[in-house]
Each structure stands twice: as C-alpha cells, then as structure tokens.
N, C-alpha and C positions, 0 to 999 in steps of 0.2 A: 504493500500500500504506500503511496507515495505521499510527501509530506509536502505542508503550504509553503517549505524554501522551495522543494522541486518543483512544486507549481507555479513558482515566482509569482503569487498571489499580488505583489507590488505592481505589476503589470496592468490592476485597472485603476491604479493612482497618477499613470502616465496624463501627463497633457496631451492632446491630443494630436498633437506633433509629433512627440518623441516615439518612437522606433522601436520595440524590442531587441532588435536585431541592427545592426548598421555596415554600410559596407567600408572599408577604410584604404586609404589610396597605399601603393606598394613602392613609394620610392623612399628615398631618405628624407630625413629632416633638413640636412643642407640646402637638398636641391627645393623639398619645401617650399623653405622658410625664404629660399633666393629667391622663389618664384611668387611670394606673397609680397616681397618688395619692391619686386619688377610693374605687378599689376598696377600700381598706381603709385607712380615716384613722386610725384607733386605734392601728394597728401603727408601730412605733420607726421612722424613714427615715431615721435617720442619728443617730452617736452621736460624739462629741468630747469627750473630756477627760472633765468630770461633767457633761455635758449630754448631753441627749436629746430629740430632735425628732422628733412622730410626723411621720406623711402630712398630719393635715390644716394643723400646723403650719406641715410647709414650703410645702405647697399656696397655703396663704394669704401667704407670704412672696414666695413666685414670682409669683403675681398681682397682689401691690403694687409688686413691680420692674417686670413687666411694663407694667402701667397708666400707674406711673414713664415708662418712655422714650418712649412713644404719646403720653404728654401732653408730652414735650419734646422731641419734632420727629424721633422715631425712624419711617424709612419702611421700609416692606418691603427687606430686604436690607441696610439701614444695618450698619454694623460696628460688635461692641464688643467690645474689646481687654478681657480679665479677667487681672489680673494680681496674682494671690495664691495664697499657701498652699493645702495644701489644708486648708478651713475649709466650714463651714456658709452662709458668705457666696458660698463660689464655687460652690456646687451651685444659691443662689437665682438669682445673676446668668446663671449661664448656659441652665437650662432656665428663668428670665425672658425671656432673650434671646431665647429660640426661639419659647416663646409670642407672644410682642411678633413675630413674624414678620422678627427681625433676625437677622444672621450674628454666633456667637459665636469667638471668637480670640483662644486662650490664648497667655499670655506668662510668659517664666519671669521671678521677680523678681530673679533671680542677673545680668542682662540689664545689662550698663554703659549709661550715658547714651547713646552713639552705637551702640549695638546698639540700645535701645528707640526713641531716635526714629525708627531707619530701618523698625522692624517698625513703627509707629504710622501713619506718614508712607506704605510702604507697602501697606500695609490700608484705611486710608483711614479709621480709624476716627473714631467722633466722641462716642463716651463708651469712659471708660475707669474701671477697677475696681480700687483698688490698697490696698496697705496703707499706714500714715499714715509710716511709717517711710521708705519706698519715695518717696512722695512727697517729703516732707524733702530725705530724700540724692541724686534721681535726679531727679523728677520735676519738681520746681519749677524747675530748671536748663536743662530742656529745653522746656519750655513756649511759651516763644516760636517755637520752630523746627518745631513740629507743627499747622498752622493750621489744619487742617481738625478737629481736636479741640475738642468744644465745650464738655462736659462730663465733670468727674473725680467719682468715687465712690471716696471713702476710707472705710478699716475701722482696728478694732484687731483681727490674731489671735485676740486675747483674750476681741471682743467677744463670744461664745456660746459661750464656755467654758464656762461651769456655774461659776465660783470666785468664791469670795466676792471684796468689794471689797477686803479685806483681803491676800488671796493674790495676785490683781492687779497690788494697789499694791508689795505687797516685790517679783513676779515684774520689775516694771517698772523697780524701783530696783537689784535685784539684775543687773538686764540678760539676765535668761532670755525675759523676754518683750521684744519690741522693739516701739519707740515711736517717733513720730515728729512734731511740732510742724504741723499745717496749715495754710496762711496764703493770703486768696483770689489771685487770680492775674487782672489786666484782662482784658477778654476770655471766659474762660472762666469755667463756671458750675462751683463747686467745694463739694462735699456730702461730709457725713457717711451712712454709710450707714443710720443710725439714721432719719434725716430722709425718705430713701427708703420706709423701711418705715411712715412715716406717710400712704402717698400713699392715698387711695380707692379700693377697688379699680371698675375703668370698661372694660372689657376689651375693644377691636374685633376684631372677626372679623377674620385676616386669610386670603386666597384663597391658598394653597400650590401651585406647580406640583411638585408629591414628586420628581419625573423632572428635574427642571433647575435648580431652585430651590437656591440654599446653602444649607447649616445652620452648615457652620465653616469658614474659614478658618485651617487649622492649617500652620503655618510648620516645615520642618524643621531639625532641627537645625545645619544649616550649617556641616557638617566641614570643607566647600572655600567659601571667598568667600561670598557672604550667604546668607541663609535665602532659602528660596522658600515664599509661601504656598501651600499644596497644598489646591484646589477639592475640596470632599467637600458634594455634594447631601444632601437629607433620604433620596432613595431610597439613597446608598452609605452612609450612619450605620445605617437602617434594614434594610437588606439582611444588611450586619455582625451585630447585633444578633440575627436572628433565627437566622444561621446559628451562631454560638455560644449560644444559648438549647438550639437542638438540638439542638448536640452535647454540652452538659451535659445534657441530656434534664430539662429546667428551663423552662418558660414561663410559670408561675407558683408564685413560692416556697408554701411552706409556714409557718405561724405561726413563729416566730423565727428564723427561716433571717438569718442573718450573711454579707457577704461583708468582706474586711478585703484592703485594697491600699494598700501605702506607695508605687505611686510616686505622683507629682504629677498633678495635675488638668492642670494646662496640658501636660503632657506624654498623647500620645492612646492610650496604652498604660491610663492612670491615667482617661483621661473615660472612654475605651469601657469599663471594666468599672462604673466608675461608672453608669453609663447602661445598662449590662446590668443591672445589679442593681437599678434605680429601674425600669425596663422589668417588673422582672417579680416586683414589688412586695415587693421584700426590705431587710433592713437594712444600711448600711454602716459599716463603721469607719472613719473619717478621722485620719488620722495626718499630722501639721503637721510633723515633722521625723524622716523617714525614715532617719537616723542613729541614731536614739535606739533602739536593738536593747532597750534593758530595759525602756522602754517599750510597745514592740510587742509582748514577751512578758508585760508584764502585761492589754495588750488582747486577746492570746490566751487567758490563763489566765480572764479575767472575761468574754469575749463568746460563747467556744467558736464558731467561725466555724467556716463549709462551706466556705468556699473563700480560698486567702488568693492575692496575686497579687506578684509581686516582682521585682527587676535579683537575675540571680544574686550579684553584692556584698552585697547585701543581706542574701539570707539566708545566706549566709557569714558577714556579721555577728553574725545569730540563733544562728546553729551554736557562733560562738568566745565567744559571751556566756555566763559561767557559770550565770548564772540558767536557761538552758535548762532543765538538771535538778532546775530546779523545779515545771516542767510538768508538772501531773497526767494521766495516763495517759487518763482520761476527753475531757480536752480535746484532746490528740494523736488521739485514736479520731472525734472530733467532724469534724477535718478531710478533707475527702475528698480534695484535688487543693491542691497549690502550683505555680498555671504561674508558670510562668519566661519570659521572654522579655526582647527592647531588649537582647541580649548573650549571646556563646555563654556557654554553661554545661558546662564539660569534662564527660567522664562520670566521671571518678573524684570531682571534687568532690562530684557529683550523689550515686553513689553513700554518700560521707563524709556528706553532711545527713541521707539517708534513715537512716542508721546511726543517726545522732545523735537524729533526732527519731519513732524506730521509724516512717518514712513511706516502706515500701517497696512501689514501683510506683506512688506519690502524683505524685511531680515529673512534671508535663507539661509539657515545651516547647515552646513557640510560636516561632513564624516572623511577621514583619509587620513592616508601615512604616506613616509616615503614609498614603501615597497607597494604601492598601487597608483604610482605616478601623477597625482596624490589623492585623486578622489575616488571613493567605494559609493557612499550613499550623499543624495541631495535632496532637499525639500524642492516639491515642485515651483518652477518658473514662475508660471500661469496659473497655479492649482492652488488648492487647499495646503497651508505653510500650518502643520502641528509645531505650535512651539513646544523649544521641550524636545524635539523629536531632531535626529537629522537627516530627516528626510527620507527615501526610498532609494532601493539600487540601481544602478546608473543599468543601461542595457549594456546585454550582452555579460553581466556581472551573475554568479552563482554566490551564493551569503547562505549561512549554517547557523545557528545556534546549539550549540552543541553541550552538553555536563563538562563542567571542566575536567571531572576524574574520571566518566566512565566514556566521553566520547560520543553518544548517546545525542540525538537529536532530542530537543526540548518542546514542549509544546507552546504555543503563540502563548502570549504574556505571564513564560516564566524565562527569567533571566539564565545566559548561557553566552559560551565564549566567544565571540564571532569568527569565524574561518570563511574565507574569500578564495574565488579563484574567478581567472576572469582574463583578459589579452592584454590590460594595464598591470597585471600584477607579477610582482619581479621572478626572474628565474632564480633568484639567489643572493646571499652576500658573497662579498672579494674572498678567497683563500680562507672558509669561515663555512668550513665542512661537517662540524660537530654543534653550529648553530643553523646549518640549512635543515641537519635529522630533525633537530627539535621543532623547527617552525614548519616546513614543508611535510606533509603528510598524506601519501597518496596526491598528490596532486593539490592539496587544499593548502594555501597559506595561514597556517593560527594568528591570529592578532596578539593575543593575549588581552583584549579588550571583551568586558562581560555589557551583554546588551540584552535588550527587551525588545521583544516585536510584537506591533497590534495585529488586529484582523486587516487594516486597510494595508498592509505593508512597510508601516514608518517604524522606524527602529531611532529606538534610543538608547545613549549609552548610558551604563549603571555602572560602571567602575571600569578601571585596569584591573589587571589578574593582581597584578604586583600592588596594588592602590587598596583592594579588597583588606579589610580586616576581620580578624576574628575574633569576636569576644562572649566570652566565656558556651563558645561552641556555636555561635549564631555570625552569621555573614553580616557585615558592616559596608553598606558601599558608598564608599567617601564622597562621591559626587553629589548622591542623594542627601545624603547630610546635608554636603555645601549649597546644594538648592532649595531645600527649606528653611539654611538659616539668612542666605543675600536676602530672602525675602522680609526679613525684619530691617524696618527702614533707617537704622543708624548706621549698618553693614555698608561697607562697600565692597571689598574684596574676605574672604575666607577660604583658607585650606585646612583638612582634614586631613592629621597623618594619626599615626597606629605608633603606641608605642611598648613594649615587653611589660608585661604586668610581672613585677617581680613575687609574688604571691602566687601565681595560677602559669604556673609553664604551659607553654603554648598557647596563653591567652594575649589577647592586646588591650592596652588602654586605649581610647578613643580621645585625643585631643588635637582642639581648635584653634589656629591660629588666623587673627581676626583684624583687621586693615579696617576703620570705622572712617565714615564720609568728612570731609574736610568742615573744621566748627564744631566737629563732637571729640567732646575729651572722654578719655575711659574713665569716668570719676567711678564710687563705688555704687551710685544709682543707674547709671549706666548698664555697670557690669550684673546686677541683681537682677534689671529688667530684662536683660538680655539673654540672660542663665534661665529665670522665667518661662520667657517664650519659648527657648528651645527644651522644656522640659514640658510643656503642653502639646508640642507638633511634632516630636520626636520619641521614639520608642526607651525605655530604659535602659537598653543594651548599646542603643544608635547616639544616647546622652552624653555631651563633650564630660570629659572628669577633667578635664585640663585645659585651662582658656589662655592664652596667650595673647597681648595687647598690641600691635606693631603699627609704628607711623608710615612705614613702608616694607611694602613685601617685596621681597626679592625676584625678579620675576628675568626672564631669558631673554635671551638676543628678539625674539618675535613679540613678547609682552604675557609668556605663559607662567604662572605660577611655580618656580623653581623649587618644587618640595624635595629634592635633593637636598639644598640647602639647608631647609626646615630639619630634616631628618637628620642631618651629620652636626648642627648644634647640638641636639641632645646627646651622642654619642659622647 
C-alpha cells in the first residue's frame, strides 16, 4: 500500500502553473549563464552602490576572468575558492569560473586563519578571490601552509562602487570601507583584480559532462566539527534553477524586473537566487553589508524590486528600522514575494513584518540546505502561504518522513526525519566517505531535520535531529519552544538549547536564551511575566528551567542564531 509521500499528495497544493514534472535544458551553466547575458546586453545585470553594470558589461568581465584562468593553468574541474563580499567582483569570478569549465567554492571572509586554510587545503583549490583587506589580516599568514594554491586574486569592495575617488578615499580613512596592504608572497602568483580584467579575451571550449560534472563545491556550514564540501553537478544547480523559475512562473524576466537578496554570495541561499535571477535575464541588487537595514530600505525605495530574499533576522531588522515608514506605498505594491528561508521564521513575527510592511500573504518560506542546491520545499507563489509551514515540495522532489530509529515511514501529522531525493540533491560530500554511508541511504538523502506534514502537503519543521532534546524520556523540539515563546510581545529573538541534567543521565535541561525588543530591560517583572506565560503555553517537560538575558545574540555570517556559540559557553 502506498503512502501520501508516494503519492506526492502536495501535488494539489501546486499553483496552477507549476509542473509536476519539468523538462531541464542539457548544456552547462557556463554556456547558460553566457547565453542569458547575450539575450539582452543593454539591460542593468547588476547594480551596487552608484554603479551599474548592464549584461554586456559583465558579459565581457566574465570572459576576461574566464580566458584569465585557461591561460594560467586552470583545467576542467580545477577549484576556485571566491572569497568576498557580495560585490560585482564575485558575480564575474564565479560565472568566470564556470565558463572556464572550473568548480566554483565560496568562502565566507568572516573565516579565521585555520578555518580558511583547512577549507583551501581541503578543496584543493588553486586560485583564490579575496578582498585586499582579507588578504593582509588572514591570508598572507596562511600562505605557506596551502601548497596546492597557486594563485590569489585580490579586490577592493570598493572597486565598482560607482564613488568618486574622493568618497573612496574619506570611506577608507574613515574605516567604513576596509582596506588592506598587498605584498607578493614566493611561490605564488598574487594579482590585482584590475590586472585580471586586462587579460584578452581567448575562450576554449570546454566539453561539460551536465550529469556528473561539478559546478561548486559548497562547504556547509559546520555547526559540529569541520565543514564538509557538498558535490552539487551543473545538472543539480541547473535542475534547482529551473524548478524555482517555475514556481515563480518567471523564465524570462521582463524589462526592469529587480531581484534584491542580502544574504551573501558564498552563502548558496544568496548564489542560487543570484543565478536565478542572471538565468533569467533580470537585475540584481547586491548588498555588501546585510546589517545595514537603512540601506536596504533605501535600495528598496530607488530599485522597487519583484522579489527580495532574506534570514528572517534580517528582515526583523527592516521591520525595527524607523525608516521603514518611509517607504512609498508604490514600492511596497512593486514587491511581490519576501522568501525567507536559512532559519525558522515564527509565524507571529511573520505575521508583525506583513503588518509593518502592508505584505500580507507576500512572506514565502522556504525549506533547503546546501546538499539540495538549496531548495527542497516552498510555500506557494500564487496559493494559499501556511504560515508556520515551509511550504510544499518543489516538482520532481520525492520527501519521507521517516522514525528516526526505526526508519519506518510516519503517518501525516506525526513528526519524522525528512529524507529527500530529487535531481537538485547532491551526489555527495568531497573525500567524506564515512559521512556519505550515514546520510545517503539507498538512494535517499537524511536531512537530519524532524518535520510534520499536513493533509494539504505543507511540511513544517519541528527541530534538527541534533536540536531535538530529551527530557526526562519525552522529545523536546526547540523550534517549537522558540515559537510559542517570540510570540510573547517583549521577545524579540530566543534560542532553545539542551543542556546534561546532572541528576538524570541521559536527560537534558531545557534552557532559554532570550534577546528582549529594544526599551525593554530584563528587570525582575519582566523576567516573572515572562516565566509566567511560558508556563501557561508550554508543556512541563517543554518549560525553560534556565533563562538567560542577552543584549545581543550571537548570530552567523547570514543573521542565523549561532547556538554553537550558546552551547560551548556552558561547557
């Protein structure tokens, strides 16, 4: 008897557009992404600061990176580690990369010395992309210890800014912009990326297997012990790609169509919408410091963007920024969809932005990881948006709920682990053979992510495997926590970590660590009322024993809750 994952029951949640099934083009990304810039050169491809770069601009930028690494000993599949902001340098370097028929591998510049060599070292790269800053303080230090590195490409932030010399120079002295001294290094070949973009363009063909062939090399985040690079082919970039064109019912923008995404390029939440939006010959808004909330709503108010893409932090930031209400009603109307995703996003918050930014039934949440190029599930476009939910499986996606110990398929709305399999979902990690037995299973990828699925198909997530607590025998699942407790109005951020009950082996304490809205102090009526309510809406076992008061939470390169952090304080 077959079960409602096999019957992809999610299938009559589709909009009426979307596809079960879809057909996907069979060439590379290079020749793609060359051919999405060809179509229409004239049009903006990307806008930064007061600069603005059409299609055939970057076109020709991409060709001279490309030509670049072919004439300096780049071979099909070679690695190149891109390690910058996001800027106008990292959109050439990396669909260069792809053209040139090499594997691209983003890196965050937030990356300590011995986080970066071990990702370099690991990868195996042999040009690398960095800002001059980056270099200076990190990269000149490490240099000897990454042999297989042959060549560095350095930038300034600044350099395709649009600002005069003058704005520049104060930005640089004033330390808004950062800078950094570059000095050559024995050994390795060490460029300005200026000098890059003098190269000829000379371009070889190169033969693409789409089916087996890398495109990136993307490293996750590495919550437990090191990153693992996660293998994603041109077919699982390209598969991605088409299944979210889709379901925006978008395969080719129209004349000024905008998309605007703060998170980061090295981050594949931030490439894949990049790469959606250069796919299907639209513009982007590149935002170099995804904190700067006044900023973002001034690239709102002058770009008027379709679609903007964000860590729910984020646009919490957007919401608490008083400039908000300075957004003209025309530009709010312009917006169609803010997905969310890289982080639950409670639904009362959800609800509070819609309020804020009159964008009700706009907020789509997504579901993804790296190893699914990045998206598995989405709230409909067009459709009915469960908040709370993230959405339904993209076509052509198989999704399981499974028992975590027995394997065991689970019935609709009982919680189970999710396992995916699908033409976005990666064949593997790098050299990381005793971590593909564990995750790959028969053909299924385990998430290690526990979810609930309704009768209509939308799936929500109720923990990570590793987030899960257990106290005194009863499952705790921290997201559910932190979602009942943002919904008390002092909260603004809360995480829920687990900690050894020294009394009860193998049990966990359950405590809260609690970020309160700006104006409220933790006095001790505070903390009473607060302890209160979560003792009214929360089960006994689910009840924080430990409350924690912080002015700010620690939160990652994207704006996610760094409960890493959380957890190694206590140790």
């Amino acid at each position: 008897m077959s079960s409602p994952y096999d019957n992809k029951i999610w299938v009559k949640s589709y909009d009426e557009h979307v596809k079960p099934s879809l057909d996907y083009p069979q060439e590379s990304l290079g020749v793609l992404f060359d051919k999405a810039m060809s179509k229409f050169p004239n049009r903006i491809g990307c806008y930064f600061m007061e600069n603005e770069m059409t299609f055939k601009e970057l076109r020709d930028k991409v060709h001279r990176f490309a030509t670049f690494l072919q004439k300096n000993g780049l071979n099909k599949g070679d690695r190149v580690a891109i390690n910058l902001a996001n800027c106008p340098q990292y959109l050439v370097a990396h669909f260069g990369t792809l053209l040139a028929g090499g594997v691209a591998s983003g890196c965050s510049p937030l990356l300590s010395p011995t986080e970066l060599a071990y990702q370099i070292n690991d990868s195996e790269a042999k040009f690398f992309v960095t800002l001059d800053a980056v270099y200076e303080k990190v990269l000149v230090n490490i240099l000897e210890k990454v042999p297989k590195l042959r060549c560095v490409i350095t930038t300034n932030i600044a350099d395709f800014m649009g600002l005069s010399k003058i704005k520049v120079s104060l930005g640089k002295l004033l330390k808004k912009i950062p800078k950094g001294k570059v000095t050559p290094f024995p050994g390795k070949k060490v460029l300005d990326f200026f000098e890059v973009m003098k190269t000829d363009i000379d371009l070889k063909k190169i033969d693409i297997n789409v089916e087996d062939d890398l495109a990136l090399l993307q490293y996750t985040g590495g919550t437990t012990g090191l990153p693992k690079g996660t293998e994603l082919t041109h077919k699982n970039i390209i598969s991605n790609t088409i299944q979210i064109l889709n379901w925006i019912d978008t395969y080719e923008a129209e004349e000024g169509e905008i998309n605007l995404s703060a998170f980061p390029l090295f981050h594949l939440a931030g490439l894949a919408m990049s790469m959606v939006t250069l796919f299907a010959s639209a513009g982007q808004v590149l935002i170099a410091n995804p904190r700067d909330s006044a900023h973002i709503i001034k690239e709102m108010q002058e770009k008027n963007p379709r679609i903007m893409v964000n860590v729910p932090t984020l646009y919490l930031n957007i919401k608490n920024n008083p400039k908000v209400k300075s957004i003209p009603k025309s530009t709010l109307d312009a917006i169609e969809i803010y997905i969310s995703g890289a982080a639950p996003f409670p639904a009362e918050a959800i609800r509070n932005f819609e309020e804020a930014l009159s964008a009700e039934n706009k907020v789509l949440e997504v579901y993804g990881m790296t190893e699914a190029s990045p998206i598995v599930t989405m709230n409909p476009y067009l459709g009915k948006k469960k908040i709370g939910t993230v959405g339904i499986p993209m076509p052509d996606t198989d999704l399981r709920l499974v028992d975590v110990d027995s394997g065991e398929q689970v019935p609709l709305g009982k919680p189970g682990e999710i396992i995916i399999r699908g033409p976005q979902v990666t064949k593997g990690y790098y050299n990381k053979p005793e971590a593909n037995a564990e995750t790959i299973i028969d053909g299924w990828f385990h998430t290690g992510d526990v979810g609930v699925m309704d009768e209509d198909g939308y799936l929500t997530i109720v923990d990570r495997t590793k987030d899960m607590l257990i106290v005194s025998g009863f499952k705790v699942y921290s997201v559910h926590v932190e979602d009942v407790l943002t919904k008390y109005p002092d909260i603004e951020l809360v995480a829920i970590i687990g900690l050894q009950d020294p009394d009860r082996p193998g049990s966990e304490i359950v405590k809260a660590v609690v970020q309160l809205k700006e104006g409220i102090e933790a006095t001790d009526l505070v903390k009473e009322n607060l302890k209160k309510y979560a003792s009214e809406h929360l089960s006994k076992y689910e009840n924080p024993k430990i409350w924690e008061f912080t002015k700010e939470m620690p939160l990652t390169a994207v704006g996610k809750v760094l409960k890493r952090a959380l957890r190694s304080s206590e140790e």
